[in-house]
C-alpha positions as a printed Julia matrix, in Angstrom:
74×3 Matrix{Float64}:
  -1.95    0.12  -24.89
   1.25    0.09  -22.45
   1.9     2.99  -20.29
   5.59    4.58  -20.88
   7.84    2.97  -18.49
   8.98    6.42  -17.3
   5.91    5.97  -14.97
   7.7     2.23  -14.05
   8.09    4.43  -10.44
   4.25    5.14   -9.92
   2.65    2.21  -11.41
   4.11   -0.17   -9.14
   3.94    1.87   -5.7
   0.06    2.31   -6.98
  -0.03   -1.99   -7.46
   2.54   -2.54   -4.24
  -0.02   -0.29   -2.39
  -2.88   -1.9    -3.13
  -1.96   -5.59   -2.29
  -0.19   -4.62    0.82
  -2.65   -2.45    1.88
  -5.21   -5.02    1.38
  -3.68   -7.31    3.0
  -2.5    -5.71    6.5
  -5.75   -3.65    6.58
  -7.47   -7.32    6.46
  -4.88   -8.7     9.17
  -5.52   -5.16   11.31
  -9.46   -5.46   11.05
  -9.55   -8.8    12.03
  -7.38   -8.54   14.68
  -9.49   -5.51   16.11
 -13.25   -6.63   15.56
 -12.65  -10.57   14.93
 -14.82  -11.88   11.9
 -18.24  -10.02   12.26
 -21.07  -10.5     9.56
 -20.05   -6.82    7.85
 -16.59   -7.76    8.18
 -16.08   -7.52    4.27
 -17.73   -3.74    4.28
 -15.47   -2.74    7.35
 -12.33   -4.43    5.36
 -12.84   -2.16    2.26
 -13.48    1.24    4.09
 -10.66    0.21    6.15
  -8.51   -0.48    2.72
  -9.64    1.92    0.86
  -8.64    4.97    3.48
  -5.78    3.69    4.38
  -4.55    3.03    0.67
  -5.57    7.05   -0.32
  -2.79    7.9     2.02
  -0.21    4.95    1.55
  -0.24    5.75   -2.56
   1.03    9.53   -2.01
   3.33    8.01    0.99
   4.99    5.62   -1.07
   5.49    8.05   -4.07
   6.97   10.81   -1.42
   9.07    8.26    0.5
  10.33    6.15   -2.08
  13.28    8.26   -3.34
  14.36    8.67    0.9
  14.19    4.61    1.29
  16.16    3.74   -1.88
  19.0     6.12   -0.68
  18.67    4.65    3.28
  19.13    1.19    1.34
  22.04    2.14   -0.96
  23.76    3.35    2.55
  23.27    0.03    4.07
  24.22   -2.09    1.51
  27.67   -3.14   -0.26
């Protein structure tokens, strides 16, 4: 089963969200604490907070950046 693609805007800020979340929250938390033993936990309640407000974000600021980008370009 396929999700209507009039929900093409929210699916992929929720799957852009979670890789680039997961991947600069991993950069940030080593960068702050090095590679500790509980590094993995601290990752993933680092992700996951920081995701549950970069989901809504993107949603919110999406519309704002595509019209910033349409000014800029050609």
């Amino acid at each position: 089963m396929k999700i209507p693609r009039r929900f093409f805007p929210v699916v992929f800020a929720f799957f852009l969200t979670i890789m680039m979340v997961f991947i600069i929250t991993g950069v940030g938390t080593a960068i702050n604490i090095g590679i500790p033993p509980d590094f993995f936990v601290r990752w993933m309640k680092a992700w996951i907070v920081a995701w549950m407000v970069a989901f809504p974000v993107a949603i919110f600021v999406a519309p704002f950046a595509r019209r910033l980008a349409e000014r800029v370009l050609d």
